[in-house]
N, C-alpha and C positions, 0 to 999 in steps of 0.2 A: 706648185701646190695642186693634186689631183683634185679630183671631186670628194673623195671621204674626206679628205684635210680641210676640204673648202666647207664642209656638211659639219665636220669638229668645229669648225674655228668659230662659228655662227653660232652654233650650241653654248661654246667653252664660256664666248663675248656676252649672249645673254644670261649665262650662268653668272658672271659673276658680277653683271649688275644687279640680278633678281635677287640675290642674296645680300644686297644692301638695301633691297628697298622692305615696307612695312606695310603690306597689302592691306590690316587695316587702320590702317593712322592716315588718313586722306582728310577724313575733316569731313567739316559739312560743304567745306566750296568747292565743287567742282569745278567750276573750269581753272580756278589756280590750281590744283591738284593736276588736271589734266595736261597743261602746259609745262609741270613741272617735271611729270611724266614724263612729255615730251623733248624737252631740252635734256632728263637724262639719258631718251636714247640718244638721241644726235651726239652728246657725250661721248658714248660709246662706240659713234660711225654705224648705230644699224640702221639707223632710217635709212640711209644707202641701198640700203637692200630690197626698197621698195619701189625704186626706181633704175630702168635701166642704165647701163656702163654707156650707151650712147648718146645718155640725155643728163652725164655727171652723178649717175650713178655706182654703186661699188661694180666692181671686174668680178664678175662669178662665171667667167668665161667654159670653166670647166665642168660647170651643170647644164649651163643653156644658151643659146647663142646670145652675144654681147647688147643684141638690137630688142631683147626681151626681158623676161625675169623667170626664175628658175622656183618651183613650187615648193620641191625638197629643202631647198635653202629659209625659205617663209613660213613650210613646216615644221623646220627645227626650230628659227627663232620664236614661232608662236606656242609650237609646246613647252619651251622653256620656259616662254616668259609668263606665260600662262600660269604655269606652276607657282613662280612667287608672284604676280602679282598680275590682278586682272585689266586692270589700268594700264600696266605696259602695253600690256598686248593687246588692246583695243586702239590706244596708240599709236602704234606701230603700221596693226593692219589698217586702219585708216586714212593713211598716209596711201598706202598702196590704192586703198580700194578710189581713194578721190581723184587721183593723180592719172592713174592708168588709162584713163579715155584719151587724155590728153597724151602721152607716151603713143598710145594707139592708136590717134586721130587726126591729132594738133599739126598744126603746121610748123617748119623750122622753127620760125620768129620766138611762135606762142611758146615750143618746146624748150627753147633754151632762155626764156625769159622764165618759167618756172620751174622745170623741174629740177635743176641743179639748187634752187632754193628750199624746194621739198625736201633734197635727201639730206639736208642741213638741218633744219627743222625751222627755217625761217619763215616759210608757209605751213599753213597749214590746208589740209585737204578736208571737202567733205564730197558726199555721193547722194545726189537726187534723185532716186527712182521713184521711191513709193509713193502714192498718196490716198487722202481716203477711199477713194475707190476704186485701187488700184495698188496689189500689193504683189501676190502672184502671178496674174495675170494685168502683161506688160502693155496686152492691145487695149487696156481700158484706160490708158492714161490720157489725163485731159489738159493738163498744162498745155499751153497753145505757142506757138511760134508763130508770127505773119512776117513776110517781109515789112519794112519800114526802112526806105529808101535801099541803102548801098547794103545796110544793115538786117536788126532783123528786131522784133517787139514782145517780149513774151510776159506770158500772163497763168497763172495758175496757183497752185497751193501744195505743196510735196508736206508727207510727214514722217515721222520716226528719221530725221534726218539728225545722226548719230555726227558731234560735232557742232550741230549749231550754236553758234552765238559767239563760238571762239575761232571758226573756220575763214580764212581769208580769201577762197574760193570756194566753190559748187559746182560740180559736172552734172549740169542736170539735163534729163532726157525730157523731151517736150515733141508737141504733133505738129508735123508742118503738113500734116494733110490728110484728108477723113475725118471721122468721127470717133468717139470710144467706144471702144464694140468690134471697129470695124479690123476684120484678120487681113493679115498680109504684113509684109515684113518690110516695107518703102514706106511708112507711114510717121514713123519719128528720126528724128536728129538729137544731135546730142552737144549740147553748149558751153565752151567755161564761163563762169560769169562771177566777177570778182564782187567776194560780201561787200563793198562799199558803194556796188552799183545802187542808183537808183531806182526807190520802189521796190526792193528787196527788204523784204523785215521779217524778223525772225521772234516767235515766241518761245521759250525756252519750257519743257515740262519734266518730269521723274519718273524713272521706271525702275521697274525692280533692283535691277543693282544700279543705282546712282551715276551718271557720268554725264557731259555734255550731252542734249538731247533735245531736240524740239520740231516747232513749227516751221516750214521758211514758205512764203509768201512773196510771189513776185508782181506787181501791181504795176505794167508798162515798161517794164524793165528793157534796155536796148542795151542790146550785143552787136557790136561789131561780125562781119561773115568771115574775119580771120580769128574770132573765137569758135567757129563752128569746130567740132569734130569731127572728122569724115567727112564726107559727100554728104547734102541733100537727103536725107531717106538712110540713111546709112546706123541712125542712131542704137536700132536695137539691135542690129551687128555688134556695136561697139560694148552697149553694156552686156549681152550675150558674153562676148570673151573677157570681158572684167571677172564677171561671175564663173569665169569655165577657170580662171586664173586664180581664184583666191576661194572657190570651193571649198575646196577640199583643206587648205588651210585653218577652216572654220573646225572642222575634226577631229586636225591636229591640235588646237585651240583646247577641245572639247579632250583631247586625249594628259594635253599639259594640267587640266583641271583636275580630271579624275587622277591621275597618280598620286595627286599633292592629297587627296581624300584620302586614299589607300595608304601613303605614308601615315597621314593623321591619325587614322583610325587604327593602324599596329603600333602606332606606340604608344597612345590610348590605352588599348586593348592590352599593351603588355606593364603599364604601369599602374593600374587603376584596378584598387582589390577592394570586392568584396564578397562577404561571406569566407573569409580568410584569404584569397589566395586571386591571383589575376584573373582579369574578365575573360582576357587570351584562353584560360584553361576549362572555360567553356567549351563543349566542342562546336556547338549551334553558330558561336561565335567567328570560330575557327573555321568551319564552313562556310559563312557568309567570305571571309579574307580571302578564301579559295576562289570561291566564284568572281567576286569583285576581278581576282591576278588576273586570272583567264579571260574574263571578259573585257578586260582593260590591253590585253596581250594580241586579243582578238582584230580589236581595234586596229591599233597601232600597225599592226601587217596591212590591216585593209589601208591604211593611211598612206603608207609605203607602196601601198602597190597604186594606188591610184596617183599620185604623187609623180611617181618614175614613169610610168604612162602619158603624163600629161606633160611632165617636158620632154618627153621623147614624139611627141606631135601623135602618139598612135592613136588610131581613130577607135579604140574600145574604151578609151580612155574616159568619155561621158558616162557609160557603164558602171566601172571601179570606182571614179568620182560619187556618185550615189549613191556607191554601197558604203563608201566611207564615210559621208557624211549625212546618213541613215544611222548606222549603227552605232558610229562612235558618239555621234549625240545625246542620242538615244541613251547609251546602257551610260556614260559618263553622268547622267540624268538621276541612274538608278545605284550608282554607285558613289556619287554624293548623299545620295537621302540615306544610303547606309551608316554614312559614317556620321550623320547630323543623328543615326538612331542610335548609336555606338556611343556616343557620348552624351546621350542619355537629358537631361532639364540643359547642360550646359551646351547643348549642339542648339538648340535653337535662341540662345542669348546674342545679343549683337556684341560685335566686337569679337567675339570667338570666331578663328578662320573658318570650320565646318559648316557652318550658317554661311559664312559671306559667298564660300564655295558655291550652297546649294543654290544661292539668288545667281549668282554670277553664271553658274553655267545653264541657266533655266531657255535664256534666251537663242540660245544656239540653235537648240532644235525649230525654231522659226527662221533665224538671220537669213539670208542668200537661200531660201530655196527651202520651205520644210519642208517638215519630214515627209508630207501627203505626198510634195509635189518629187519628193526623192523615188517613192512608193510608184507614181505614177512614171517618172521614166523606166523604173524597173522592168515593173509588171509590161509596159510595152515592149521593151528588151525582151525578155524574156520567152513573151508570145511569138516575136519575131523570131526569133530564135529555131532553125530547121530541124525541122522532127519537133519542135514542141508542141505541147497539149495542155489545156487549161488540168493542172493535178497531177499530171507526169513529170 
């Protein structure tokens, strides 16, 4: 099986579970919801896809080499699933985003004592970066690491950690040296540390669109140093290529949202009369469809191309990555509130998908890197850029 067969078969697989799920009939419990989510993809064999063939992950040999994970593969399964259901696909990528340091870092013992459970769905992953003082910027993180004997002790507070409560590990980044503030890239490490550690507690809270989500608190918590990730100092290496690995998947994410709006909104538009005759034969109407294609078209190239870039290791691939997940946020943004205007007092009713659409993809343009911070790679790109001129 080539690479397109391998790029179909990823697509075909989450097409035809997303077409039995009911993006929204979740309920008010999330984390049963999420888990149930998650046991239908392992169903399906795509969590596989989130962990390398070397660590009893799926064989995607023909997108990217076997010891890694392949972007275009992650972007197909996440704009699929995206489209019926937003749940999957937080799901999904979650799995990836928590696991991957460990894939990246972990030692033997550690790797194949989890992640052949990951692509199962028998763990579950989560990702510690953020915390409140510390969201964009990586050098202000304060969670602390000290040695404590063979081992090691850590202490801090992460938030917006997407997973909590239901997560049976945390790859969290923590300082084994300096202060917050201080620049330089030797300064954090990056640890598994199983949710049933001690002194780990977790508060759970709500955001815009509903799903596992909260506080985690680590109050003396002791890891083992063959939980560490990497080297010593190595840690914002590690979450660096997490983020460089699942970028741009966020776009495709954001691209799986916007279509499902654009479908909505034309058949909306073509079944929905008034003043005699369909909304479609509006022209104003019809214009907005136009722009939405194109800008939804727009996307999706940019997604492609930063995608193929980024498993092909080319080093312009930070670049493309940016602009993918700049614009496709971005307009997928503006091409939900279209269709929540399209459908008029019913676009903003819960339970209607064009509402849960416009919450659901609100968040994207923050996740892994906003839009400011997409802005500011550019515009440095850019400048760098020989022969360029600030307006030329």
């Amino acid at each position: 099986m080539g690479a397109r067969e391998q790029i179909g078969d990823l697509r075909e697989r989450a097409r035809a579970l997303g077409e039995r799920a009911d993006p929204t009939g979740h309920g008010d419990d999330g984390p049963a919801a999420a888990r149930a989510a998650l046991g239908q993809l392992a169903d399906a064999g795509l969590l596989a896809a989130t962990v390398p063939a070397r660590d009893g992950g799926a064989d995607l040999s023909e997108l990217i080499a076997a010891d890694g994970l392949t972007v275009r593969g992650l972007c197909a399964l996440r704009d699929e699933l995206a489209y019926h259901d937003g749940l999957l696909d937080l799901m999904l990528v979650m799995q990836g985003l928590g696991s991957f340091p460990i894939a990246r870092g972990g030692q033997a013992p550690l790797r194949a004592e989890v992640l052949p459970r990951v692509a199962t769905g028998d763990l579950i992953a989560a990702y510690g970066l953020t915390e409140p003082g510390a969201g964009s910027s990586l050098d202000e993180i304060a969670t602390r690491a000290v040695r404590d004997g063979d081992g090691w002790r850590l202490d801090g507070h992460k938030t917006y950690i997407s997973n909590a409560g239901i997560a049976d590990f945390y790859s969290i980044l923590a300082r084994t040296s300096g202060e917050p503030g201080d620049r330089g890239t030797d300064h954090l490490s990056m640890f598994y540390v199983p949710a049933t550690a001690a002194g780990l507690r977790v508060e759970p809270f709500e955001v815009i669109a509903p799903h596992p989500i909260g506080e985690v608190f680590l109050e003396g918590v002791s890891v083992p140093d063959a939980h560490r990730l990497g080297a010593v100092g190595e840690g914002l290496d590690v979450a660096l290529a997490t983020l460089a690995t699942f970028r741009t998947t966020v776009a495709a994410a954001a691209n799986g949202f916007a279509r499902r709006a654009l479908d909505e909104s034309r058949a909306h538009l073509s079944t929905r009369r008034q003043f005699g005759r369909p909304l479609g034969a509006n022209q104003g109407l019809r214009f907005d469809l136009a722009e939405m294609d194109t800008r939804l078209r727009a996307a999706q190239l940019l997604v492609r191309e930063a995608a193929e870039l980024t498993d092909a290791g080319d080093p312009g691939a930070a670049h493309a990555v940016a602009r993918a997940k700049l614009f496709a946020t971005e307009e997928a943004g503006w091409i939900c509130d279209r269709a929540v205007q399209h459908h008029g007092g019913s676009g903003v009713r819960r339970g209607v998908l064009v509402e849960q659409l416009y919450r659901e993809v609100r968040a994207l343009r923050i996740y892994e890197g906003a839009s400011e911070i997409q802005k500011v790679i550019l515009g440095k790109g850019v400048l760098a850029r020989e022969g360029a001129t600030p307006g030329g």
